[in-house]
Every structure is written in C-alpha cells, then in structure tokens.
C-alpha positions, 0 to 999 in steps of 0.5 A: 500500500506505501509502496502504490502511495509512493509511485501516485505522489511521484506520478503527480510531481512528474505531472506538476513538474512537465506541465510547469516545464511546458509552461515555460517552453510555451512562453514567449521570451520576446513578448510582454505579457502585459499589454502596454498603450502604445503598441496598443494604441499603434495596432489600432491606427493600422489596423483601422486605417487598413479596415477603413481602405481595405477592399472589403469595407472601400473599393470591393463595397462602398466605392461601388455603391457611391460610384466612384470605382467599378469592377471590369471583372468579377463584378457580382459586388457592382451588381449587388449579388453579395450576401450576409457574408460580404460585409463581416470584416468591419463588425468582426474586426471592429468588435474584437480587434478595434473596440476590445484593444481602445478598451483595454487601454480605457481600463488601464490604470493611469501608470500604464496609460495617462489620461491622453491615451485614453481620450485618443481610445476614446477618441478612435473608438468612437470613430469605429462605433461611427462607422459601424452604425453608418453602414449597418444601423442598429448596433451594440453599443452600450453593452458591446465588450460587456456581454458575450451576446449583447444588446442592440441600440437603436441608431439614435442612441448611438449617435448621441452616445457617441456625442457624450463619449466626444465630450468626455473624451475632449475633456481626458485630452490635454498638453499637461497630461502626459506624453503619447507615443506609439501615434503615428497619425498625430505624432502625440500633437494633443492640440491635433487631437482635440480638433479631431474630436471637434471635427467628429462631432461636428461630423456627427451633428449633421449625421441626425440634423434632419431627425434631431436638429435641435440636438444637432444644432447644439452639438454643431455649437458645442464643436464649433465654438469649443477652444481647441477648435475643428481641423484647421488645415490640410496638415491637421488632416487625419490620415494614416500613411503607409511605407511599404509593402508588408506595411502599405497601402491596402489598394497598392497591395491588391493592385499588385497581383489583381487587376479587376477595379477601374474608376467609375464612369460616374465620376470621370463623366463628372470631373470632365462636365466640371472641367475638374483638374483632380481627373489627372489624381483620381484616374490613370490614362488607359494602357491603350496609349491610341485612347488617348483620354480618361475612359471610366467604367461604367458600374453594375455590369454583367462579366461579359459587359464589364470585361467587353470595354477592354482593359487596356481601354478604360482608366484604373484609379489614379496612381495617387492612391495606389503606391505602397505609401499612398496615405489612408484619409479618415478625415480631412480638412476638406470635409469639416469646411463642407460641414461648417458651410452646410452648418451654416447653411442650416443656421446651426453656426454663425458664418458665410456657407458659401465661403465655407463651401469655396473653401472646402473645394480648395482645401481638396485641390490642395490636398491632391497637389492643385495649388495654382491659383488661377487653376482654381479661380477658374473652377470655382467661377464656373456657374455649374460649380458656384454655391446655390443657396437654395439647394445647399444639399446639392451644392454640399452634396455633389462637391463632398462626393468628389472630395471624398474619392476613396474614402468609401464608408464615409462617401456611401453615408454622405451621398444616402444623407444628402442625396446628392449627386442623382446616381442610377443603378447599372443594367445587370444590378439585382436590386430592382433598380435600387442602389444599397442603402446600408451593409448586411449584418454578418450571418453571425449575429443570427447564429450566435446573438440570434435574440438581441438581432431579431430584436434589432430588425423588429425596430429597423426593419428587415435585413436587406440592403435596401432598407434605410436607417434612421439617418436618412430621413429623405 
C-alpha cells in the first residue's frame, strides 16, 4: 500500500513538474505579457486605417455603391449579388480587434496609460462605433465588450452616445497630461487631437440634423465654438500613411497581383462636365496609349459587359492612391469646411456657407497637389460649380462626393444623407433598380446573438440592403 502511495505522489510531481516545464517552453521570451498603450494604441491606427481602405469595407463595397470605382471583372459586388457574408470584416474586426484593444487601454490604470491615451481610445473608438452604425444601423453599443451576446441600440442612441463619449473624451485630452507615443497619425500633437474630436462631432451633428436638429444644432455649437477648435488645415488632416509593402497601402497591395477595379464612369463623366483638374489624381490614362483620354467604367455590369470595354481601354484609379505609401484619409480638412458651410447653411453656426463651401473645394485641390491659383479661380467661377443657396444639399452634396474619392464608408453615408449627386443603378444590378442603402449584418449575429438581432430588425426593419436607417430621413 506505501509502496502504490509512493509511485501516485511521484506520478503527480512528474505531472506538476512537465506541465510547469511546458509552461515555460510555451512562453514567449520576446513578448510582454502585459499589454502596454502604445503598441496598443499603434495596432489600432493600422489596423483601422487598413479596415477603413481595405477592399472589403472601400473599393470591393462602398466605392461601388457611391460610384466612384467599378469592377471590369468579377463584378457580382457592382451588381449587388453579395450576401450576409460580404460585409463581416468591419463588425468582426471592429468588435474584437478595434473596440476590445481602445478598451483595454480605457481600463488601464493611469501608470500604464495617462489620461491622453485614453481620450485618443476614446477618441478612435468612437470613430469605429461611427462607422459601424453608418453602414449597418442598429448596433451594440452600450453593452458591446460587456456581454458575450449583447444588446442592440437603436441608431439614435448611438449617435448621441457617441456625442457624450466626444465630450468626455475632449475633456481626458490635454498638453499637461502626459506624453503619447506609439501615434503615428498625430505624432502625440494633443492640440491635433482635440480638433479631431471637434471635427467628429461636428461630423456627427449633421449625421441626425434632419431627425434631431435641435440636438444637432447644439452639438454643431458645442464643436464649433469649443477652444481647441475643428481641423484647421490640410496638415491637421487625419490620415494614416503607409511605407511599404508588408506595411502599405491596402489598394497598392491588391493592385499588385489583381487587376479587376477601374474608376467609375460616374465620376470621370463628372470631373470632365466640371472641367475638374483632380481627373489627372483620381484616374490613370488607359494602357491603350491610341485612347488617348480618361475612359471610366461604367458600374453594375454583367462579366461579359464589364470585361467587353477592354482593359487596356478604360482608366484604373489614379496612381495617387495606389503606391505602397499612398496615405489612408479618415478625415480631412476638406470635409469639416463642407460641414461648417452646410452648418451654416442650416443656421446651426454663425458664418458665410458659401465661403465655407469655396473653401472646402480648395482645401481638396490642395490636398491632391492643385495649388495654382488661377487653376482654381477658374473652377470655382464656373456657374455649374458656384454655391446655390437654395439647394445647399446639392451644392454640399455633389462637391463632398468628389472630395471624398476613396474614402468609401464615409462617401456611401454622405451621398444616402444628402442625396446628392442623382446616381442610377447599372443594367445587370439585382436590386430592382435600387442602389444599397446600408451593409448586411454578418450571418453571425443570427447564429450566435440570434435574440438581441431579431430584436434589432423588429425596430429597423428587415435585413436587406435596401432598407434605410434612421439617418436618412429623405
């Protein structure tokens, strides 16, 4: 009997001591176990910069949808033909990678992260909580990270959640808090911060002024008018610049290997009615050398369609936005002067809309290289170009489209709000003549928080691309 005891306690210290020795073998000598904010912090900017240009949420969904690129093959996602599997990317990196890391870094204690890190995660999660509610409409928020199968918020609530998580995070953001590193945006220049969040929520404002315009006005005042100010010029711009390949731009990196996307016939007929001089920036002239002119494809073809108007014949985006460096914009200066002039336009803020619109307009020149003068006298002189005071939503609208070229998520949720410029499904599109109006929610959500997106599709109705969220009143 001692002798059967012994070999049992011998047994167990083998056990006890393999596993400690696997342990330690298992261990990383290279990694920390303790994650620290400005890897955190660093992850998240690529990471969403990548989710945010990247082809899945940009150039294969959103840039077709408002029409700025188009497919010449493979063209089921310019047709519509896309299922609950199309859009899982920005729901599934957005919840698990982007919101989880910006609130480890809000739970950390203040020796591990100052008060300036956690009103950038603040900052940057409300960014991703934008644009999740953008594209799908109802979404967790109050309880996403809190519960394994959380709860949906109506549109509404997230939006005005998102304008007091700004102001608190306005508040966590100061030069005298503390050093940020690990920022490869803002270079830890807290001032540029702070306008960013002004920006966002100024940005917000008109995202619920025709449901909510008293609380849009007000939050239109609360940004425009607090110290720090909005982006102020084109080096406030929130953009994330790539270096090379394996850390480039996610367009240079599919262009590379794939050559299915052309830019759209829309918006080169647009630029050429404008005399617009960014048709060099947004578009290459086709390989075909005898073409000898900007030839865009058209969107919502059939393959044999697509593939029929030669690819050698049509003009592929502009080399701008394809180099391994080309910088991902989030948000850029040119768009905050388009939301002051159509807040004042509104009579949320006090200033000269039309002013505000030129401004906006030259702003996006010079963000794309066009700086001459009279280059751009003789653009903004032109009447089609000019500022109509009796329909600023046109004027806004069809300039802010062709400023936000590439920026997809944000150009798709602009042109539902505005309803500028007219845009016509294509010939082969599945969708009865109609242009998508948000994202599918990933078939997950079915599957595994069944209860909580039922119960989201009972307020916001079905889970079709058609159905139009709360925001886009018209």
């Amino acid at each position: 009997m001692l002798k059967k005891l012994l070999y049992t306690t011998l047994f167990a210290l083998t056990l006890t001591s393999c596993s400690d020795s696997l342990d330690d073998i298992n261990k990383n000598p290279n990694a920390t176990e303790t994650p620290l904010a400005p890897y955190l912090l660093t992850g998240t900017l690529k990471q969403g910069a990548d989710l945010y240009w990247g082809d899945a949420n940009n150039f294969n969904s959103s840039l077709l949808f408002v029409q700025h690129w188009a497919k010449i093959q493979y063209t089921e996602p310019d047709r519509y033909d896309v299922s609950n599997t199309s859009f899982t990317s920005l729901w599934n990196t957005g919840y698990a990678t982007l919101i989880t890391d910006l609130n480890t870094i809000l739970k950390f204690p203040e020796a591990q992260a100052n008060s300036n890190y956690k009103g950038i995660a603040l900052t940057l999660r409300s960014w991703t909580f934008l644009l999740l509610t953008d594209a799908y409409g109802n979404i967790p928020y109050k309880e996403a990270g809190q519960k394994v199968t959380p709860a949906y918020d109506t549109q509404k609530d997230v939006y005005t959640g998102l304008l007091e998580d700004l102001k608190q995070a306005q508040s966590l953001l100061n030069t005298s808090n503390g050093a940020v590193t690990g920022d490869l945006v803002y270079k830890g220049d807290i001032g540029k911060w702070k306008r960013f969040v002004n920006s966002l929520r100024l940005r917000i404002a008109l995202r619920i002024s025709d449901k909510e315009p008293a609380l849009a006005k007000q939050a239109a005042i609360d940004a425009t008018n607090d110290a720090a100010g909005v982006l102020s010029n084109n080096s406030d711009t929130f953009k994330f610049t790539y270096t090379s390949s394996p850390q480039q731009n996610p367009a240079s990196a599919w262009f590379e290997t794939r050559d299915d996307f052309r830019i759209s016939k829309t918006m080169v007929d647009k630029l050429n009615e404008f005399s617009d001089p960014r048709l060099p920036v947004y578009a290459q002239l086709p390989s075909d050398a005898s073409v000898g002119k900007y030839v865009g494809g058209a969107n919502g073809l059939s393959n044999s369609d697509a593939n029929s108007q030669g690819f050698a014949k049509t003009s592929k985006p502009g080399t701008y936005f394809l180099t391994s460096a080309s910088p991902a914009v989030i948000a850029s200066y040119s768009e905050t002067l388009f939301n002051l002039a159509e807040a004042a336009a509104r009579g949320y803020i006090a200033g000269d809309a039309e002013q505000y619109y030129r401004n906006a307009i030259i702003a996006s020149f010079n963000q794309f290289g066009i700086t001459d003068p009279t280059v751009i006298a003789n653009y903004l002189n032109q009447a089609v170009v000019k500022y109509d005071a009796t329909n600023y939503a046109k004027s806004i609208g069809t300039q802010k489209w062709i400023a936000f070229f590439g920026q997809g998520l944000d150009a798709f949720t602009e042109w539902r709000r505005l309803d500028y410029p007219v845009l016509t499904a294509g010939p082969a599109t599945v969708l009865d003549g109609k242009i998508p109006s948000r994202f599918f929610y990933p078939g997950t959500e079915q599957s595994l928080n069944g209860t909580s997106y039922q119960a989201a599709i009972a307020v916001q109705g079905k889970d079709l691309l058609t159905t139009k969220l709360w925001f886009d009143a018209k």
